[in-house]
C-alpha positions as CSV (number, residue, x, y, z in Angstrom):
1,X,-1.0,21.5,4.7
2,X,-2.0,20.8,0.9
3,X,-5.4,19.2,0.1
4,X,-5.9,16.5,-2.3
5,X,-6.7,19.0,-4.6
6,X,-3.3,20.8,-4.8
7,X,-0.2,20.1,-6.6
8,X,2.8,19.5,-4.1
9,X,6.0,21.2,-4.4
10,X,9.4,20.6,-3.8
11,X,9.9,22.9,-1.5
12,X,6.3,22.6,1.0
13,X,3.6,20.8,1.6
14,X,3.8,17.0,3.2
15,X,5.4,14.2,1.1
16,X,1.8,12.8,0.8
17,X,-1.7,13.4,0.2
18,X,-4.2,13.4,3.3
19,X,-5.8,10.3,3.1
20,X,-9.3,10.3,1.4
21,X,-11.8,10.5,3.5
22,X,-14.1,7.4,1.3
23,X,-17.5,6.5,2.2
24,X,-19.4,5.0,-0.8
25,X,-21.5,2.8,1.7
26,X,-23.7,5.7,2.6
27,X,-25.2,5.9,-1.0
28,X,-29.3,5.5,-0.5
29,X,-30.9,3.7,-2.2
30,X,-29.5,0.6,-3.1
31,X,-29.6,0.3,-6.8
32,X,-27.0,-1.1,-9.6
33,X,-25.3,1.6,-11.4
34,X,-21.8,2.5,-12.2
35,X,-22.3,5.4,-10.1
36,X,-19.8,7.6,-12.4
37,X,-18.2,10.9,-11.6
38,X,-16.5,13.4,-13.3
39,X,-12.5,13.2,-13.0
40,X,-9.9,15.9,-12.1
41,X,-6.9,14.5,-13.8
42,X,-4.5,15.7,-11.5
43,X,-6.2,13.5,-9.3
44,X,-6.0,10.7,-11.4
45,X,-3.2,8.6,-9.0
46,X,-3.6,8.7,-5.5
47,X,-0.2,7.7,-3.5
48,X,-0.2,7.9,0.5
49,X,1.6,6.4,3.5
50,X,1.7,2.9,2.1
51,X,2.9,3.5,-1.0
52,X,6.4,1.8,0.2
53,X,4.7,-1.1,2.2
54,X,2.1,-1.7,-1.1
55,X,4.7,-1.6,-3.7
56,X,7.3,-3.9,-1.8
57,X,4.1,-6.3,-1.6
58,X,3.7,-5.9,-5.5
59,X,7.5,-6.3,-6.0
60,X,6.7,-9.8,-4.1
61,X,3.9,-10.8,-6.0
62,X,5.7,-9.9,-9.2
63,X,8.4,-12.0,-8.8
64,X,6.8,-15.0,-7.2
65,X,3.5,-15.0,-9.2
66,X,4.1,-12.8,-12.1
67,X,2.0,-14.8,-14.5
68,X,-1.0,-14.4,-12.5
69,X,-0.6,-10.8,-12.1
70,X,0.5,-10.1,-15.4
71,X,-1.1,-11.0,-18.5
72,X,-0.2,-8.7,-21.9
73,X,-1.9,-9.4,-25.3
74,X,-0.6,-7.8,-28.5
75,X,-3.1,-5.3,-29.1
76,X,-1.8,-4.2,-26.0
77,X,1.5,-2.6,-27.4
78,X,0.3,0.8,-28.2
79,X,-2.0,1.7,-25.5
80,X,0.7,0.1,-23.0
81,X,3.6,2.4,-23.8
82,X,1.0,5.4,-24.0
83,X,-0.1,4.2,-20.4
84,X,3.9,4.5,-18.8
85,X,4.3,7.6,-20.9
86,X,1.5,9.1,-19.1
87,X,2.4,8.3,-15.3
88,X,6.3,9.2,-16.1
89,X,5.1,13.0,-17.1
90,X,2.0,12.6,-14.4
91,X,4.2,11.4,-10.9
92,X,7.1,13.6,-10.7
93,X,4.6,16.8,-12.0
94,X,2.3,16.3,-9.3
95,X,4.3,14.6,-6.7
96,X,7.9,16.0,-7.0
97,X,8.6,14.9,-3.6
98,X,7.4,11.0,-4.2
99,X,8.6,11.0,-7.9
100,X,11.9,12.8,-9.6
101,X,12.6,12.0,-13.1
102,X,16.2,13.0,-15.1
103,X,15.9,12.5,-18.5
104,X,14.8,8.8,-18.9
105,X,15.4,7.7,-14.9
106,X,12.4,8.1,-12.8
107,X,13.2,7.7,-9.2
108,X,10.8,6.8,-6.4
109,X,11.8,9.0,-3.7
110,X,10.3,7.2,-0.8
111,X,11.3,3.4,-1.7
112,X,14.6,4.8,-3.1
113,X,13.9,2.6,-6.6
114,X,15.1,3.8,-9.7
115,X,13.7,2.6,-13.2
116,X,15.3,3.2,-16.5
117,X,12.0,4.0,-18.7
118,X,13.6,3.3,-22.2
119,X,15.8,0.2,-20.6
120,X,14.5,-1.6,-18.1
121,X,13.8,-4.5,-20.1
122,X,10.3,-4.8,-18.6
123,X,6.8,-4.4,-20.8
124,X,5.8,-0.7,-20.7
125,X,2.6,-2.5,-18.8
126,X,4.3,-3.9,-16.5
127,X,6.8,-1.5,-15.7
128,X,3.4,1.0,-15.5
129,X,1.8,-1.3,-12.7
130,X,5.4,-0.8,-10.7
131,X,5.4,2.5,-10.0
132,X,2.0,3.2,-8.7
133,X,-0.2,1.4,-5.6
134,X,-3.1,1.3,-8.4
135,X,-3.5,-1.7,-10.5
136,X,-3.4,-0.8,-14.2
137,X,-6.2,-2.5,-16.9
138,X,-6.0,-1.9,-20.7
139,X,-9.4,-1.9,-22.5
140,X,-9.2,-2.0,-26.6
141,X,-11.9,-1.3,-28.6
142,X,-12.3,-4.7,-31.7
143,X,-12.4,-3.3,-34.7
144,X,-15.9,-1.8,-36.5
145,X,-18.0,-2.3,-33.6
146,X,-18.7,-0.9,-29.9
147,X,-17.5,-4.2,-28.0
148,X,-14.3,-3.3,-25.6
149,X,-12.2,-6.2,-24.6
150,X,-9.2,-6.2,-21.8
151,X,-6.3,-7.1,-23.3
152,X,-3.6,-6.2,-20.6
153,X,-3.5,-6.1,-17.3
154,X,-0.9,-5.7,-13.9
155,X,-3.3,-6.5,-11.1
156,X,-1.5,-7.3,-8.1
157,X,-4.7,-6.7,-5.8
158,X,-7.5,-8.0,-7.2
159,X,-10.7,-8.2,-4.9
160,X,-12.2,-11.7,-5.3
161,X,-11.4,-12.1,-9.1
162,X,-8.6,-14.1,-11.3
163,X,-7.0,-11.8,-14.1
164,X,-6.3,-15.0,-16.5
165,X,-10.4,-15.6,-16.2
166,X,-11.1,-11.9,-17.4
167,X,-7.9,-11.6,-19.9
168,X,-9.6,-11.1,-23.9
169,X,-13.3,-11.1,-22.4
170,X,-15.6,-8.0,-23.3
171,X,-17.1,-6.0,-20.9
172,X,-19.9,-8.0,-20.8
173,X,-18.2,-11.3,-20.0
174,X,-16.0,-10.1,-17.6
175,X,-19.3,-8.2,-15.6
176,X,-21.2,-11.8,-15.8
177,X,-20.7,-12.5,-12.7
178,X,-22.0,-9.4,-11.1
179,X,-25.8,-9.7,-10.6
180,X,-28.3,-6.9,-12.7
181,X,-25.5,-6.0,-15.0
182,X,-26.6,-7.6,-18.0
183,X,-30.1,-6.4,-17.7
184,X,-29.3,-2.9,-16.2
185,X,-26.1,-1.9,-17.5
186,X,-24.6,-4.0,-20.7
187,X,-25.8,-2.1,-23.3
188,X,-25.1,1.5,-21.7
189,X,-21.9,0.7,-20.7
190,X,-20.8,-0.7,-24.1
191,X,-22.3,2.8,-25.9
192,X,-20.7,4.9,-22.6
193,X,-17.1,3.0,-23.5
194,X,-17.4,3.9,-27.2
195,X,-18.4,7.5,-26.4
196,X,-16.5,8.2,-23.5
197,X,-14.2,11.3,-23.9
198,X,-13.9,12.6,-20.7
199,X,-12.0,10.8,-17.8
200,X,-14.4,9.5,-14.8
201,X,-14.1,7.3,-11.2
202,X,-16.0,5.4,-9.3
203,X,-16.0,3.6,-5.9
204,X,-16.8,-0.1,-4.8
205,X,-16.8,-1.1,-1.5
206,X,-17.2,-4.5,0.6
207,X,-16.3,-6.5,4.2
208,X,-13.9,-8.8,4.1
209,X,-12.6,-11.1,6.9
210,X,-9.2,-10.8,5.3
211,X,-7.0,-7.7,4.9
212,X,-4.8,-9.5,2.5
213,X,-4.6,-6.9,-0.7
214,X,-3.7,-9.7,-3.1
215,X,-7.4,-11.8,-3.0
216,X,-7.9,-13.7,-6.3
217,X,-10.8,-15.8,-5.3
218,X,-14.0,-15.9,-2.3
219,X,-17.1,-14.2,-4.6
220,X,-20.2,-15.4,-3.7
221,X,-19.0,-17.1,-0.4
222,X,-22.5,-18.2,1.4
223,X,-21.0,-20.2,4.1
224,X,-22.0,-19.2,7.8
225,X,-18.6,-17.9,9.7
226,X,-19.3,-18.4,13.4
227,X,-15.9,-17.2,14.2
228,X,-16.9,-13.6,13.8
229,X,-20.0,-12.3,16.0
230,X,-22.0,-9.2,16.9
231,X,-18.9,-8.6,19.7
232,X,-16.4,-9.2,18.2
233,X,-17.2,-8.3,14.1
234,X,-15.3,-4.9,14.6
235,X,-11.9,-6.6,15.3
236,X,-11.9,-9.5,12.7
237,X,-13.5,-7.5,9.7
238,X,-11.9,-4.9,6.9
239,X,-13.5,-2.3,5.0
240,X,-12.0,-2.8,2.1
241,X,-12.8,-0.2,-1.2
242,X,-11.9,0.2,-4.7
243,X,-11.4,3.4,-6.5
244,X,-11.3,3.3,-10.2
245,X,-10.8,5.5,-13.0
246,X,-11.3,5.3,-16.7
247,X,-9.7,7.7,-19.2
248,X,-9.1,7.4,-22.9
249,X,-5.8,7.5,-24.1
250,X,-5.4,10.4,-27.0
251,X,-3.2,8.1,-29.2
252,X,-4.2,4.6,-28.9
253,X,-8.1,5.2,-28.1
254,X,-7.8,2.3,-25.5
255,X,-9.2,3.2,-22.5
256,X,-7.0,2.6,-18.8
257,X,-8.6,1.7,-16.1
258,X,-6.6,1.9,-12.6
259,X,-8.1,0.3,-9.4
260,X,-6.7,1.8,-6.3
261,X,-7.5,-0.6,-3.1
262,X,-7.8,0.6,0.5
263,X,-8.3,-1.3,3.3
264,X,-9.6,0.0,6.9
265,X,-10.1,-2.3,10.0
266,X,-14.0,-2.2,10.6
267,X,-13.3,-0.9,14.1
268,X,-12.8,2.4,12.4
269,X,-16.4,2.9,12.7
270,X,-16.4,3.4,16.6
271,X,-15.7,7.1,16.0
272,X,-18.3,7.6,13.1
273,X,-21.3,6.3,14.3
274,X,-23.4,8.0,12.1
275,X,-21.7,6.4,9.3
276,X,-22.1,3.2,11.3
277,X,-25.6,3.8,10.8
278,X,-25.3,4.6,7.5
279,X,-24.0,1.2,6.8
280,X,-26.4,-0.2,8.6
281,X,-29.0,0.8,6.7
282,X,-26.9,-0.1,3.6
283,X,-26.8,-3.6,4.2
284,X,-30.6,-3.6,5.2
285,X,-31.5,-2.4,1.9
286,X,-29.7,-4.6,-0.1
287,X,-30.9,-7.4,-2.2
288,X,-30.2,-11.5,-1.2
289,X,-28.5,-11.7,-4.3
290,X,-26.3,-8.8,-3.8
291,X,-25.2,-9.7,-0.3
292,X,-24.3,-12.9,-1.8
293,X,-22.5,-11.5,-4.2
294,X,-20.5,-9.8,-2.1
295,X,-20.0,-12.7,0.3
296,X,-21.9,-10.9,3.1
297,X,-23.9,-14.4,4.1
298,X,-20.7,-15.4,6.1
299,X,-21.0,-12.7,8.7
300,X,-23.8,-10.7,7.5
301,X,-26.2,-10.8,10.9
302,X,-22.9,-10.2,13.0
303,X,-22.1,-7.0,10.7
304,X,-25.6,-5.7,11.7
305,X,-25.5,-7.0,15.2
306,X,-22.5,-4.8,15.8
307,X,-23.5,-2.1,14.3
308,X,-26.7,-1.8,15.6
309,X,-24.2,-1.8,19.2
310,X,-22.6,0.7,18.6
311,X,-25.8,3.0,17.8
312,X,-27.0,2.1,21.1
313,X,-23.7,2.8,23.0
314,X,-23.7,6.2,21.0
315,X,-27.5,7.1,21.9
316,X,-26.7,6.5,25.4
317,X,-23.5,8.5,25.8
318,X,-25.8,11.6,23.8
């Protein structure tokens, strides 16, 4: 069996990945930061079992609400192309039983979808944001200064945000929202984007009470859900994470930034109760204003109700 950390071949290995084994809810101390770690580019896309159900769901979303998945400026054009040129070289390399490509066809092995990449009369962007389960950003940097502003974008899962809100904003505007970045992280992060050489990831995680991957709207939901209790908060919750990862792009000098989603049913946690725990004390430590935020207020006291259970049915079975 390969790890994540080897290159499959055509001839062993599985056709994917193992899944990764993400917890970024055990991180102690609560604090705002980007959290940033160095990354492997061979690691850069991360396909698995779903890759077939996700991309039929982005093929459906595409064709029903491609303007609100899709949204290209023109100082796009270069850093778009450079964007598909990259994952047509990247997918069949590293996954040659997921991706084969013959001259300019690149075939998805597992959904059976071919795409001509010099003719499918598609932008390079969008065509990028096909091929993949990640959602694919374009960052460009304005002219004779340090500010970064999107200016493309195929997000077909976006947790809690709407692309056309964020489309031309700077980093700044599009972080508003999120509490303690602009006094804890504006500045850096515009200096970081300006420096950045090497490619990096991150990962984001939150509950949701829907397992939907397409979710352009719900921040900051304070409403009490008495649907969802300490008993039953297992079976109508989702852990639902974010993986993304920035690299520049050698001849554009726009920065990509994929998001990969993954979604767990919160019941998961039954056979890690130490990570139960963990979250636990995660979601003690937060701030008001962060569990808002991240629409916790609905079911927060349920959360901790049932995971405070299952500590005590796993102390008593010790």
């Amino acid at each position: 069996m390969t790890s994540c950390g080897q290159t499959e071949t055509a001839a062993t290995g599985p056709v994917f990945p193992p899944d990764p084994d993400y917890t970024p809810y055990t991180a102690q101390p609560f604090r705002v930061a980007m959290g940033l770690l160095p990354l492997d580019l061979k690691d850069w896309i991360e396909p698995d079992a779903h890759l077939a159900a996700d991309l039929a769901e982005k093929e459906r979303l595409l064709a029903e609400r491609h303007d609100e998945v899709v949204n290209i400026r023109p100082e796009a054009e270069p850093g778009s192309q450079e964007v598909l040129d990259l994952l047509a070289e990247h997918l069949p390399a590293r996954f040659p039983r997921l991706y084969q490509r013959s001259g300019d066809e690149l075939r998805n092995a597992v959904t059976g979808q071919s795409w001509n990449l010099a003719g499918s009369g598609l932008h390079p962007l969008d065509l990028a944001g096909r091929l993949v389960q990640e959602d694919v950003c374009l960052m460009h940097k304005e002219p004779n200064s340090e500010v970064y502003r999107l200016v493309g974008a195929s997000v077909c899962f976006p947790t809690r945000w709407n692309l056309a809100e964020k489309m031309g904003r700077s980093l700044a505007a599009i972080h508003a929202p999120t509490p303690g970045y602009r006094e804890r992280l504006d500045s850096s992060m515009n200096r970081y984007f300006a420096r950045m050489r090497k490619p990096v990831w991150r990962l984001n995680w939150g509950l949701v009470d829907d397992p939907t991957l397409f979710q352009s709207s719900g921040h900051s939901r304070s409403g009490f859900n008495p649907d969802i209790t300490a008993d039953n908060a297992g079976d109508k919750l989702w852990l639902r994470m974010e993986r993304q990862t920035l690299r520049r792009l050698a001849r554009s000098q726009d920065i990509v930034f994929t998001i990969r989603i993954y979604v767990k049913p919160f019941s998961h946690l039954r056979a890690y109760p130490q990570r139960a725990a963990a979250m636990a004390r995660a979601l003690r430590g937060m701030p008001d204003w962060w569990r808002l935020y991240k629409s916790l207020p609905a079911f927060h006291d349920a959360v901790l109700g049932w995971l405070d259970k299952l500590g005590r049915s796993d102390a008593g079975q010790a």
